[in-house]
C-alpha positions as CSV (number, residue, x, y, z in Angstrom):
1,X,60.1,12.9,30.0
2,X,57.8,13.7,27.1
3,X,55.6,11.2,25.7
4,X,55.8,10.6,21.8
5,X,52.7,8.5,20.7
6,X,53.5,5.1,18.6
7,X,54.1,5.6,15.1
8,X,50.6,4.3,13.0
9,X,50.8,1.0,12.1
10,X,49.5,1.4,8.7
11,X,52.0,4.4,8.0
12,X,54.7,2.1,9.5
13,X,53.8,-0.9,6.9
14,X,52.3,0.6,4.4
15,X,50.9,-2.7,2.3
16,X,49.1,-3.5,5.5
17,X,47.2,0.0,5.2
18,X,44.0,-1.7,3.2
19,X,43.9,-4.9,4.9
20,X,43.9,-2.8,8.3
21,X,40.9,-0.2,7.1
22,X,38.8,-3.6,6.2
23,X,39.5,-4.9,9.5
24,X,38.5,-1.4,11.4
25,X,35.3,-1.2,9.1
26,X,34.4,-4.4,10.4
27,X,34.8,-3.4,14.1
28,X,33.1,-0.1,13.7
29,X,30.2,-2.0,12.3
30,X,27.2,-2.9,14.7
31,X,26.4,-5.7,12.5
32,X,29.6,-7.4,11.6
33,X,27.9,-10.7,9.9
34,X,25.7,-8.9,7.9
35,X,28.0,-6.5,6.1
36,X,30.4,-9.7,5.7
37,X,27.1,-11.2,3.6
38,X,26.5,-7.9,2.0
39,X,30.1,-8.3,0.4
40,X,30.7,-12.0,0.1
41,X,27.9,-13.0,-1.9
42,X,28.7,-10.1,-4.7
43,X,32.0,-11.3,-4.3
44,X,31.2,-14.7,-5.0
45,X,29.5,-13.9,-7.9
46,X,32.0,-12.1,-9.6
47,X,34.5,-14.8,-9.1
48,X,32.6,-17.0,-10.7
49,X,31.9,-15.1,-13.2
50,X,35.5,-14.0,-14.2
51,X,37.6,-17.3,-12.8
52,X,35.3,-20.1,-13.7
53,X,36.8,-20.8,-16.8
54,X,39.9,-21.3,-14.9
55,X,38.2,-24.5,-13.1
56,X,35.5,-25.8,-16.0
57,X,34.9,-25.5,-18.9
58,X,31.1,-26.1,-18.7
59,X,29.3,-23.5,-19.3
60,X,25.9,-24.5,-18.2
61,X,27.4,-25.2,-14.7
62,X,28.7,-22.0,-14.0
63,X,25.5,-20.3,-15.3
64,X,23.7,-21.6,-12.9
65,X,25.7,-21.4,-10.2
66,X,26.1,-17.3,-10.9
67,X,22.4,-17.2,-11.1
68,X,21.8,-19.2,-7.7
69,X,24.6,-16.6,-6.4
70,X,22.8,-13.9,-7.7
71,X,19.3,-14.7,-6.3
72,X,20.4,-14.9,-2.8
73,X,22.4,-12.0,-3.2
74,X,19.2,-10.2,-4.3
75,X,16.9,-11.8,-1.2
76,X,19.7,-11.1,1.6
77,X,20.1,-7.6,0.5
78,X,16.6,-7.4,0.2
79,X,15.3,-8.8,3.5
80,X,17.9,-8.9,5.6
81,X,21.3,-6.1,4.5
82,X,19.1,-3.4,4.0
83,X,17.0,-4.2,7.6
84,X,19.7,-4.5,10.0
85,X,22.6,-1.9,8.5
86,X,20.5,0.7,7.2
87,X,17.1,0.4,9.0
88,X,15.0,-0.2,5.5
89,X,13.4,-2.8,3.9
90,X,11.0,-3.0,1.0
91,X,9.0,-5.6,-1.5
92,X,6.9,-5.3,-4.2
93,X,3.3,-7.1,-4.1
94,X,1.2,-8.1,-7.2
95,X,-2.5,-6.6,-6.6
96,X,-5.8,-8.7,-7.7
97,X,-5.9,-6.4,-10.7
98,X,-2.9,-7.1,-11.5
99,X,-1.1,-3.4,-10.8
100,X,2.4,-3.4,-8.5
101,X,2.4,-2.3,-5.3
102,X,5.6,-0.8,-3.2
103,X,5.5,-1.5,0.5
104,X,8.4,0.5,2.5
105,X,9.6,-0.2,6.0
106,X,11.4,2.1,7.7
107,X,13.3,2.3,11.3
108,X,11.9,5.1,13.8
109,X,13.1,8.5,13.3
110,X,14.5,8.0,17.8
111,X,16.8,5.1,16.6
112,X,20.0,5.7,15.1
113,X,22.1,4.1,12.4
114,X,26.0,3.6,12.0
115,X,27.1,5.5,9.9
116,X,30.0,3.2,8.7
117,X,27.3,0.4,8.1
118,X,25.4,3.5,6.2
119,X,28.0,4.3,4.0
120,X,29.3,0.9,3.2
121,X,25.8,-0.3,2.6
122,X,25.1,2.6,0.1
123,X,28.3,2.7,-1.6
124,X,28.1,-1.2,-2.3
125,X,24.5,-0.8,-3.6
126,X,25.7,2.0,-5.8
127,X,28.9,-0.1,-6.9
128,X,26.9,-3.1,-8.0
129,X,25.5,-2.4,-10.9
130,X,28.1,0.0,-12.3
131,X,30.4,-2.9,-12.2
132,X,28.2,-5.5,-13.6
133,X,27.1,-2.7,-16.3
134,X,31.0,-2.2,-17.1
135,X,31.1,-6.2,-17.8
136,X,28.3,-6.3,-19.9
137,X,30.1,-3.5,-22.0
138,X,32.8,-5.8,-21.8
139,X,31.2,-8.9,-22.9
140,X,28.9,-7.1,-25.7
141,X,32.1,-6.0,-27.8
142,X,34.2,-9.3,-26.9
143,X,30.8,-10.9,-28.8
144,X,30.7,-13.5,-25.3
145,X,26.8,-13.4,-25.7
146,X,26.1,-16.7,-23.4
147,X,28.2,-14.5,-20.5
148,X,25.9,-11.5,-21.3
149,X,23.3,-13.4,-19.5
150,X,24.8,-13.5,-16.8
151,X,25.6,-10.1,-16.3
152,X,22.2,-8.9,-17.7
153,X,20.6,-11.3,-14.9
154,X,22.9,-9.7,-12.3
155,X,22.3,-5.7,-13.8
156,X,19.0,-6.2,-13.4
157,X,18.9,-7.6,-9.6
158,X,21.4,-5.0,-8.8
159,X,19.5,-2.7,-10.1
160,X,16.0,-3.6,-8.9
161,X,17.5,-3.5,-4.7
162,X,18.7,-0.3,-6.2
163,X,15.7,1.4,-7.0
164,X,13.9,-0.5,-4.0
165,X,16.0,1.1,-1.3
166,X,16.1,4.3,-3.1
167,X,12.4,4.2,-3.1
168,X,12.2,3.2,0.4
169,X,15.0,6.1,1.3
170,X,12.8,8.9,0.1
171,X,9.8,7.6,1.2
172,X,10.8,7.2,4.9
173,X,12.4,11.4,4.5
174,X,9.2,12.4,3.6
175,X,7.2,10.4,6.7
176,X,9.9,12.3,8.9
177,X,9.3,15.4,7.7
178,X,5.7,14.9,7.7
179,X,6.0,13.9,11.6
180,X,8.6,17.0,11.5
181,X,5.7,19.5,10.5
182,X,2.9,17.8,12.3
183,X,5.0,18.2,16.1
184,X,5.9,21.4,15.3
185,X,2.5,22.5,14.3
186,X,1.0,20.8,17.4
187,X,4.3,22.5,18.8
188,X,3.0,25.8,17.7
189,X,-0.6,25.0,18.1
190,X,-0.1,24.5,21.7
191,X,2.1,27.8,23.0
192,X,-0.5,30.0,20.5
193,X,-3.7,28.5,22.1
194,X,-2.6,28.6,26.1
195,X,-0.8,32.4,25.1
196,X,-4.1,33.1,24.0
197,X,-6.2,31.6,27.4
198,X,-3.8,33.7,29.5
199,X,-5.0,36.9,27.5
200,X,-8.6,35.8,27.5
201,X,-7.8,34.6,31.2
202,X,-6.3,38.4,32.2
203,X,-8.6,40.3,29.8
204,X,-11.9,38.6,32.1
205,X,-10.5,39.9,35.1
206,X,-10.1,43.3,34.0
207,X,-13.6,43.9,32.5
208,X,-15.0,42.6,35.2
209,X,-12.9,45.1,37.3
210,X,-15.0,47.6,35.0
211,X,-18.1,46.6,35.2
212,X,-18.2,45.1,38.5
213,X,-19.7,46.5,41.5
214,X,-17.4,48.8,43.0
């Protein structure tokens, strides 16, 4: 009797195909909670933002409610997404005189990342403010100027973690290369120096063959 493997669920109902690749990115994900944040908050926002009319008319409500949305968005992304799924984290310090400072953190070259939580992570940071940008097109020629605020608020967040982790990204490549060169240097160092102590070692015992009393 030949075995015939089950037919794929999602192939079998095929409106269940999306809701079934969300549910396997979040059991391929080592951290589960935080890439539900990384999503919901962004979600949030944009619900507010395109369905809040649909609940109240007031405008200075929903404003701030986007914006308080929006903030902790930024500071979970900031602190807490970028840490845990990608193994970055960055912040920006205000010096005496008055000049910006970037400080990067970066995971160990040893430990590794998942690279579902990678690529969700990166793609979402990428997706943010193209989407927000596309709505501030939007809201520009539909002359809603109070909702531009909004979305310029949000563009610029977006953008800001953006850069950050980009920042961070490239600086952390070129610490591991630079640990990269140094152990292979060492690396190199090393065989060179005791190849040459064997020589020096060998060539001693020759000339003293020579030159040593018969």
């Amino acid at each position: 009797m030949s075995y015939q493997p089950a037919p794929d669920a999602a192939a079998a109902h095929p409106d269940g195909g999306i809701a079934q690749q969300q549910a396997n990115m979040f059991q391929v994900s080592s951290h589960p909670v935080a890439l539900l944040f990384l999503i919901l908050f962004k979600g949030i926002a944009l619900g507010l933002y395109l369905l809040g009319n649909f609940f109240t008319d007031n405008f200075v409500l929903l404003f701030v409610l986007c914006v308080l949305v929006l903030a902790v968005d930024f500071w979970t992304v900031k602190n807490i997404s970028g840490r845990l799924l990608v193994g970055l984290r960055w912040w920006n310090e205000v010096r005496e005189d008055g000049t910006n400072e970037w400080i990067f953190e970066s995971r160990d070259a040893a430990v590794p990342v998942n690279a579902s939580d990678s690529r969700m992570f990166w793609s979402v940071l990428y997706a943010t403010p193209a989407v927000w940008s596309l709505l501030a097109i939007a809201a520009f020629f539909s002359l809603r100027f109070q909702w531009l605020l909004i979305v310029i608020i949000a563009v610029i967040l977006a953008a800001a973690n953006l850069i950050g982790y980009q920042r961070c990204d490239k600086d952390q490549k070129r610490r591991w290369n630079q640990l990269a060169s140094a152990g292979s240097s060492s690396f190199v160092s090393g065989v060179v120096g005791g190849l040459m102590s064997n020589a020096l070692a060998g060539g001693g015992g020759v000339m003293g063959r020579l030159f040593g009393r018969a």
